[in-house]
C-alpha positions as CSV (number, residue, x, y, z in Angstrom):
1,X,27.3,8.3,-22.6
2,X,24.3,9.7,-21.0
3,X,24.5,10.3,-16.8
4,X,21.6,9.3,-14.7
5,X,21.6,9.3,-10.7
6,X,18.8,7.6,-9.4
7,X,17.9,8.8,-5.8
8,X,16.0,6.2,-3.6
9,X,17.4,2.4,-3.8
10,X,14.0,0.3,-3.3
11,X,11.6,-1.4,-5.7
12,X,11.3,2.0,-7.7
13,X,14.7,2.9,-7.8
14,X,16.6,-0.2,-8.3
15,X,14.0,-1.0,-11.2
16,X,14.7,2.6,-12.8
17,X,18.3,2.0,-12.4
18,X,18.3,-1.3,-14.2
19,X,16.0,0.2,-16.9
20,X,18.2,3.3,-17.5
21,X,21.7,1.3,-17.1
22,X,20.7,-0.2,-21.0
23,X,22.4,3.1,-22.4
24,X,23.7,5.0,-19.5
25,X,25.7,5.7,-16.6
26,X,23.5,5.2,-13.5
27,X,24.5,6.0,-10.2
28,X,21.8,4.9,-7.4
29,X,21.9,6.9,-3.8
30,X,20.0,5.7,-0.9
31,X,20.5,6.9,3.1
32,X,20.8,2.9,3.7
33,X,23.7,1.0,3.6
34,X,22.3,-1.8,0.9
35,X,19.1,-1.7,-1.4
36,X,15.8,-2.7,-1.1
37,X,15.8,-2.6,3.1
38,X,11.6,-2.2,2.7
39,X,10.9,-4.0,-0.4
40,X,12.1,-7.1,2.4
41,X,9.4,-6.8,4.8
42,X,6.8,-6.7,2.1
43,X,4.1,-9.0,1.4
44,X,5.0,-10.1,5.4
45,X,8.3,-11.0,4.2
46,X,7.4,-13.3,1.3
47,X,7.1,-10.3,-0.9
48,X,4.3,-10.4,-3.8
49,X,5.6,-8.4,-6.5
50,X,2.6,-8.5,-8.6
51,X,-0.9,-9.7,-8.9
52,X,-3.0,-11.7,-11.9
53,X,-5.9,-8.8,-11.5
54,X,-3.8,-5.8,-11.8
55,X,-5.9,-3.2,-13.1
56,X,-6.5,0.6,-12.8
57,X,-9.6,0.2,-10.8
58,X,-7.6,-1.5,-8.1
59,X,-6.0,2.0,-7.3
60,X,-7.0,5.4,-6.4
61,X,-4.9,9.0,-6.9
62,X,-4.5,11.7,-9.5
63,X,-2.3,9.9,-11.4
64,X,-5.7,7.5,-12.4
65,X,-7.5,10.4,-12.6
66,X,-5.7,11.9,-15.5
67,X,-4.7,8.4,-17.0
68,X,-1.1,8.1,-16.1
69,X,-1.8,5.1,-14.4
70,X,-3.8,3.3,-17.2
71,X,-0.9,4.0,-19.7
72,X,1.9,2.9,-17.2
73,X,0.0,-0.2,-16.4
74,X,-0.9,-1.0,-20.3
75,X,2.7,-0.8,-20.9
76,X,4.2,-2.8,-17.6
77,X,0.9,-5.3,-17.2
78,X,1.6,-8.3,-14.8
79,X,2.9,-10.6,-18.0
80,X,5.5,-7.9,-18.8
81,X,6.3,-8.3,-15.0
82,X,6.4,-12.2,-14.6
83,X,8.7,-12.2,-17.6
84,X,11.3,-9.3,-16.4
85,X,11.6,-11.1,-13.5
86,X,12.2,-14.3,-14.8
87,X,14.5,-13.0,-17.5
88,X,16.8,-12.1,-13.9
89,X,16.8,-15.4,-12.6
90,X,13.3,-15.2,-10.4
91,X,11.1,-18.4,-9.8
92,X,8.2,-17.4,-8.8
93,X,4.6,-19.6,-8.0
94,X,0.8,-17.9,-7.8
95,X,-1.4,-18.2,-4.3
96,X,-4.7,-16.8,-4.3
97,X,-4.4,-14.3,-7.2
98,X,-0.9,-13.2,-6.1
99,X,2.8,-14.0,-7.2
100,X,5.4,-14.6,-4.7
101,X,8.8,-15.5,-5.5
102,X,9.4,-19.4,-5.2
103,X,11.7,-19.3,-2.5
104,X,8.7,-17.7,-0.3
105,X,11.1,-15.0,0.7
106,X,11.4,-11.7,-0.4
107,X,15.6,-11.6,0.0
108,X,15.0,-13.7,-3.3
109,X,13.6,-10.8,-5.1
110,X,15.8,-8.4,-3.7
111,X,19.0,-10.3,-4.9
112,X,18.0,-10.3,-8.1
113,X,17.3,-6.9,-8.8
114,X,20.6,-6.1,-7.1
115,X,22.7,-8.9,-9.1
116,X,21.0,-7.5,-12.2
117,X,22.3,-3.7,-11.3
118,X,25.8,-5.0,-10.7
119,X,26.0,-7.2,-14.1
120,X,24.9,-4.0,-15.7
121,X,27.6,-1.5,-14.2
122,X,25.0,0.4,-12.0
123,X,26.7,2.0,-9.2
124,X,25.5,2.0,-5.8
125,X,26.1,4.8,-2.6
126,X,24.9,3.3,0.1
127,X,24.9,5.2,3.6
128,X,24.3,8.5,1.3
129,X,21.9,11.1,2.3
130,X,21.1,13.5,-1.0
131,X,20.5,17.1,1.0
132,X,19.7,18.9,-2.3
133,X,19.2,18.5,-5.9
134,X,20.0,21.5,-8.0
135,X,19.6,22.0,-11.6
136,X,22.0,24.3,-13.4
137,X,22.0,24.6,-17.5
138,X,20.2,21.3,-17.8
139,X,22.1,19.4,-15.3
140,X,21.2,18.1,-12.2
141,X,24.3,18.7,-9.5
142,X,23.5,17.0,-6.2
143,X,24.6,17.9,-2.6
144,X,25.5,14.8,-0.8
145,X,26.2,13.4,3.2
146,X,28.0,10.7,4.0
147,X,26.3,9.0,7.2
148,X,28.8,6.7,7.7
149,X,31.9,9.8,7.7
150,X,29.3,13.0,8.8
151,X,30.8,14.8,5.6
152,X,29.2,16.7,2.9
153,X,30.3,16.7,-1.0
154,X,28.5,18.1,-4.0
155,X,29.1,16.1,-7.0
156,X,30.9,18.5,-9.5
157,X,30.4,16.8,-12.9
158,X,26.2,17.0,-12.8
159,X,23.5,14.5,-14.2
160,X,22.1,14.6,-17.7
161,X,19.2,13.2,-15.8
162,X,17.5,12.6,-11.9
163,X,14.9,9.9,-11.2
164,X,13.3,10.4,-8.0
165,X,12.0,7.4,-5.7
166,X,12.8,8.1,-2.7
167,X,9.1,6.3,-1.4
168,X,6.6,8.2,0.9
169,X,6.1,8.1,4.7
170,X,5.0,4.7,5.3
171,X,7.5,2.6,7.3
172,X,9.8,5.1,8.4
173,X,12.3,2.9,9.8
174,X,13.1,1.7,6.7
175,X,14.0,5.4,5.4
176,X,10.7,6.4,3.9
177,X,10.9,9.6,5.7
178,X,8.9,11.4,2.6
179,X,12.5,12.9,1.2
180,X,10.5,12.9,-2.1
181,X,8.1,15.3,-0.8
182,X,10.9,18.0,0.1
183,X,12.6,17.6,-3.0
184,X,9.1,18.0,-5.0
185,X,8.3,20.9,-2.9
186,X,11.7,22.6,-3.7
187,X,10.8,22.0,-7.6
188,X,7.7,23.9,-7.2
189,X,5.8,21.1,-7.9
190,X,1.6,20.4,-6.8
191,X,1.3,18.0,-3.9
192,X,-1.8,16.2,-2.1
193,X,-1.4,15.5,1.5
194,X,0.5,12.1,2.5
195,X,-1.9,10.0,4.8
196,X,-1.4,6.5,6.0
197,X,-2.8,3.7,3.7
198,X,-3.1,-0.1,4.2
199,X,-3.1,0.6,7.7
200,X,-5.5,-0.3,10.6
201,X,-8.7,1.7,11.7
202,X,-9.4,3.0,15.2
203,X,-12.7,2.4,16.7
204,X,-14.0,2.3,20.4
205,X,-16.8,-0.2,20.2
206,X,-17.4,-2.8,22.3
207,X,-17.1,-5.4,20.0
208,X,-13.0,-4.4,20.0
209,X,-11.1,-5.7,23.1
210,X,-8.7,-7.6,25.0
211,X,-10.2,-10.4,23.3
212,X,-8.6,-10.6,20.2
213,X,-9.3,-12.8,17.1
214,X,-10.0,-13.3,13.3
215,X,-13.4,-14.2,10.8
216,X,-13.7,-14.6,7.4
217,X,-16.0,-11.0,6.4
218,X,-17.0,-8.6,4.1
219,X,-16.7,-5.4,5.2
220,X,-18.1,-1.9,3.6
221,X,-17.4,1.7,4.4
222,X,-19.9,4.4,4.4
223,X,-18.5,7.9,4.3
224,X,-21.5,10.9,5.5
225,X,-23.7,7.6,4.9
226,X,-22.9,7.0,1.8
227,X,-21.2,3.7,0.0
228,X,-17.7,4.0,-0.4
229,X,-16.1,0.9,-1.0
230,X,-16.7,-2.8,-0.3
231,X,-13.4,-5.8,0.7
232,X,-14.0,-9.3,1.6
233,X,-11.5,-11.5,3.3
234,X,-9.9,-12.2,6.9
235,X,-10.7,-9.3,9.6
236,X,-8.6,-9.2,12.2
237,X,-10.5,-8.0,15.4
238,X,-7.9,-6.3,18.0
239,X,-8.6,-4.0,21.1
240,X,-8.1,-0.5,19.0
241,X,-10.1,-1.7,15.7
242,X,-10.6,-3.9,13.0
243,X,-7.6,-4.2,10.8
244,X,-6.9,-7.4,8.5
245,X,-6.3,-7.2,4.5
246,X,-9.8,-6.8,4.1
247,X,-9.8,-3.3,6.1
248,X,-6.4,-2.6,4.8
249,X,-8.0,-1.9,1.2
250,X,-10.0,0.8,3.1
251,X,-7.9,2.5,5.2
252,X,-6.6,4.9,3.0
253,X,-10.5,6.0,1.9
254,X,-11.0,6.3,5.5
255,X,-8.3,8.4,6.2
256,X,-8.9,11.2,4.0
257,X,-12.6,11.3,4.6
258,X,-11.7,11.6,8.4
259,X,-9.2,14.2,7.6
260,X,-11.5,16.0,5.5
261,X,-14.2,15.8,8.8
262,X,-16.4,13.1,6.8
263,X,-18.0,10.8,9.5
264,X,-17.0,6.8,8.6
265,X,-19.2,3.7,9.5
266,X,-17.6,0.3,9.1
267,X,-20.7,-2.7,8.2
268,X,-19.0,-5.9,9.1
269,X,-21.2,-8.9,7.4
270,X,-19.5,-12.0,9.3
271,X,-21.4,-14.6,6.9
272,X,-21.0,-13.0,3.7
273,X,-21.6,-16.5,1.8
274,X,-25.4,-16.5,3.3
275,X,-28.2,-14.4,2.3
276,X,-29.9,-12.9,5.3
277,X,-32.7,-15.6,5.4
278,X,-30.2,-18.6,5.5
279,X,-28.9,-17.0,8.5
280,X,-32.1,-17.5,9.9
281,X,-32.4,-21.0,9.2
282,X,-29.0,-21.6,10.2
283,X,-30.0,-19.6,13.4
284,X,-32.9,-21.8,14.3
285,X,-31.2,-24.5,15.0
286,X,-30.2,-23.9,18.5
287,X,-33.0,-21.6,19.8
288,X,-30.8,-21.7,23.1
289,X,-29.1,-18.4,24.3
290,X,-26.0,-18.2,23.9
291,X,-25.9,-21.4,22.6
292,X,-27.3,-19.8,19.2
293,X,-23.8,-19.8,17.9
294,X,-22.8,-23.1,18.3
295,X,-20.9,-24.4,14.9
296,X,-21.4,-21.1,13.3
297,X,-18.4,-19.1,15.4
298,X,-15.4,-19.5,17.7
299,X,-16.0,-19.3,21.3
300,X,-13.8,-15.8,21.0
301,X,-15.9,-14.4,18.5
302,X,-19.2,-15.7,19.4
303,X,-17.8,-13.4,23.3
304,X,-17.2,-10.4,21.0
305,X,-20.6,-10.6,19.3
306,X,-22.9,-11.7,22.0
307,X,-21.8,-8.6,23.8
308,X,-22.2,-5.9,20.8
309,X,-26.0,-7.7,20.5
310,X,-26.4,-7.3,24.5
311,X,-25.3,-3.1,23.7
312,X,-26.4,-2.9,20.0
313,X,-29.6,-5.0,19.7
314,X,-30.9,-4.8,23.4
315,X,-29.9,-2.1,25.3
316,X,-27.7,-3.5,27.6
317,X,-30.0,-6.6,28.2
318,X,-28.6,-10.1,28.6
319,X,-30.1,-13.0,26.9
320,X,-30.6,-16.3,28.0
321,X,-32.4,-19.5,27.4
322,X,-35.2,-19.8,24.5
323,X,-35.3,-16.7,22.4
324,X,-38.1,-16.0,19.6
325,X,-38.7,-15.9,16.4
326,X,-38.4,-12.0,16.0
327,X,-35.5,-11.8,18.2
328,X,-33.6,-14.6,15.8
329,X,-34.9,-11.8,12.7
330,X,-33.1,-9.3,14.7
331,X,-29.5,-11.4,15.4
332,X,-29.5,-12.7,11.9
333,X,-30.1,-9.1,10.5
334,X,-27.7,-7.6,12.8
335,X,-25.0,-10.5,11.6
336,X,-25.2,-9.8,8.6
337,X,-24.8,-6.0,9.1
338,X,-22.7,-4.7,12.1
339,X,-22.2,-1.5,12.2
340,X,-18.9,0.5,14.1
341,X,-18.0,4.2,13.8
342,X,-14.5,4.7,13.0
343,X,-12.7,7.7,15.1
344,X,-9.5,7.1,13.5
345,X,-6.7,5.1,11.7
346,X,-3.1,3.6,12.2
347,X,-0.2,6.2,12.0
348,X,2.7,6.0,9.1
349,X,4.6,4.2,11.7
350,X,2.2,0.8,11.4
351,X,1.1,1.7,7.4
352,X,2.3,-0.1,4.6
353,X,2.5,2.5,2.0
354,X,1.2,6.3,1.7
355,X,-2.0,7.3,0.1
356,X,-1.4,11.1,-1.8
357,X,2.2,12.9,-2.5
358,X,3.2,14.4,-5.9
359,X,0.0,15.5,-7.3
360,X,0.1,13.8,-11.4
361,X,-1.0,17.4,-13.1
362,X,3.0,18.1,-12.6
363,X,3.7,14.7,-14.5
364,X,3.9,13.7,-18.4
365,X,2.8,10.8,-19.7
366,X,7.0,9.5,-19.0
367,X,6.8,10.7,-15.3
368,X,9.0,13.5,-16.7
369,X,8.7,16.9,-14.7
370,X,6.5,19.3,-16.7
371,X,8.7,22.2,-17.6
372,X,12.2,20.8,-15.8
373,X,13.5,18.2,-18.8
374,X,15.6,15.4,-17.3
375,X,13.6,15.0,-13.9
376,X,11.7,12.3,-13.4
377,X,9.6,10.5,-10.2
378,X,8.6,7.2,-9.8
379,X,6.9,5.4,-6.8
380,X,5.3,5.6,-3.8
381,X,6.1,9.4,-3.9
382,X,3.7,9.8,-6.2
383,X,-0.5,10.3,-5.7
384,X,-1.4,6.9,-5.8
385,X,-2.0,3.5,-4.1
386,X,-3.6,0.0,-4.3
387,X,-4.9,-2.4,-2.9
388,X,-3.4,-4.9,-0.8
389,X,-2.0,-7.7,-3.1
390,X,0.9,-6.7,-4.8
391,X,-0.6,-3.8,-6.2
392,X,1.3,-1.0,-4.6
393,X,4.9,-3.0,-5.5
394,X,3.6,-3.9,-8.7
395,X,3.1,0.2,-9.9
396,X,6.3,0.8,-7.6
397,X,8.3,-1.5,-10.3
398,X,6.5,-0.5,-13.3
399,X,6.9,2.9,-12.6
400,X,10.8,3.0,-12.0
401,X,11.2,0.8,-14.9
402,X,9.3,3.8,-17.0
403,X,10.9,6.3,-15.8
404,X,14.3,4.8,-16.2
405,X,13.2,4.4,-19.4
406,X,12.1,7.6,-20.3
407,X,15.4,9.2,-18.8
408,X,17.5,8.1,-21.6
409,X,14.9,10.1,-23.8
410,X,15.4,13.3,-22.9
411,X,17.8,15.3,-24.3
């Protein structure tokens, strides 16, 4: 029987172990002392595994680029998904688009992934740190540390096979320390810089302060002026930047163009619902300063915007008591359209996955290493992330589940 070690024990790796455990001996190593410690904190702890629009243009990396993506996603669609999971024991419901386990708790998808490895004989190293991967006449011999006894082995039988999934950099206290990356490196292999993705932005406007709170929004990113990319849902204003789900699905965009030197303007339209004239009408109502808000915004918002209008719209000047028509032209434009500069963007210590890593010219169609037969990757170590959803655990899963698959493959 075949030998397969699967390095990394979250979404990727326990979903390539259960794949590859059909015909082979799998042995799964992680540095934590039980599986899946990130794929608990995602989706805020409820953990959607997968979404009804999953689709290649929800993501963005070489491995869309060269099609990888669009075959691993025809293959594992969200149906495939729904029905794995249920054939472990999952109940799962649908809210707003995504799939969440029934229980509301992402423990629930986490136990059954890890009751699904043991019924199929996969064995599990936790508190194991792989140092080194080596491959010698076809095999893959792995150097290994024990964090619990600070002693090092090397495994002296070898693995017909070695799925990597060892995630990227995002939530480092978890272990995604971007061990992926070195081993990648050591290969030989093409990578594209890791940068924080789904994380918030940085901006010193006004309109962010010590007076924090959240709208309903659409919000659009201009990189050097032009349109990048358009998300509409709840922005969360806080005294750094905007963050929320909606700027989430931007962040990563924003991060390379800012690491590339590209200048990035955020356009906030806080009544997306409303053309620009119905804002007017909706304005004229209260022709009162600052009552002009009234049953339109909160009191907290209505303070943030009142004073980006006083900077933005009027050069410092405050408004007060009747206001004319041109000047309601002006607000109602303005709502519809506000405009920050973004200077920077939430660290891999406050991101939810990472944006680049193992570049997908190094990858066949299997997530088999061109040129090294029996070496596989699968994950979030790979060039490529989605949008906020269920979209990033959704490849994660689809991906191990390939790759496990493919392992048994190769000779």
């Amino acid at each position: 029987m075949k030998k397969v070690a699967v390095i990394g024990a979250g979404a990727a790796g326990m979903m390539a172990a259960i794949a590859a455990s059909s015909s082979a001996e799998v042995s799964l190593f992680d540095k934590n002392m039980s599986p899946g410690r990130k794929l608990l904190q995602t989706g805020n702890g409820k953990c959607n595994f997968t979404n009804e629009g999953i689709s290649p243009e929800r993501y963005r990396g070489s491995l869309k680029e060269n099609g990888i993506l669009d075959g691993i996603l025809k293959e594992y669609d969200r149906d495939f998904m729904l029905d794995l999971f249920s054939s472990f024991g999952l109940l799962y419901h649908k809210k707003n688009g995504c799939f969440y386990p029934r229980s509301d708790s992402a423990g629930s998808v986490n136990d059954v992934l890890i009751n699904e490895m043991k019924i199929r004989g996969v064995r599990f190293h936790g508190s194991t740190l792989v140092k080194n991967i080596e491959r010698v006449n076809g095999r893959f011999y792995l150097t290994l540390y024990d964090l619990q006894n600070n002693n090092k082995t090397k495994d002296d039988t070898g693995f017909d096979a070695c799925i990597i999934t060892t995630g990227g950099k995002a939530a480092p206290k978890t272990g995604s320390t971007g061990d992926g990356y070195y081993f990648a490196e050591n290969f030989g292999l093409k990578m594209v810089q890791p940068l924080p993705a789904l994380t918030k932005l940085i901006s010193d406007d006004c309109f962010f302060n010590d007076n924090p709170v959240r709208a309903e929004a659409l919000v659009t990113l201009y990189i050097d002026g032009e349109f990048s990319a358009s998300s509409e849902g709840e922005l969360q204003i806080t005294n750094t930047g905007p963050s929320g789900i909606c700027v989430f699905d931007l962040s990563g965009r924003a991060a390379k163009a800012l690491k590339d030197g590209k200048k990035c303007v955020l356009s906030v339209d806080l009544l997306p619902e409303y053309s620009e004239e119905a804002v007017v009408d909706i304005l004229k109502k209260h022709t009162e300063y600052p009552e002009i808000f009234l049953g339109i915004f909160s009191e907290k918002l209505s303070i943030n915007i009142r004073e980006k209008i006083k900077n933005d719209l009027f050069n410092g000047r405050e408004l007060s008591g009747e206001i004319s028509d041109r000047d309601i032209l002006r607000i109602a434009a303005f709502i519809k359209d506000m405009r920050f500069t973004i200077t920077g963007y939430g660290d891999h210590t406050v991101s939810q996955v990472t944006s680049g890593g193992i570049h997908g010219d190094n990858l066949d169609h299997d997530l088999s290493v061109k040129g090294i037969p029996g070496l596989f990757f699968a994950g979030e170590c790979l060039d490529i992330d989605g949008d906020c959803g269920g979209f990033n655990l959704h490849f994660a899963f689809a991906s191990g589940y390939k790759a496990g698959s493919s392992s048994l493959d190769k000779e």
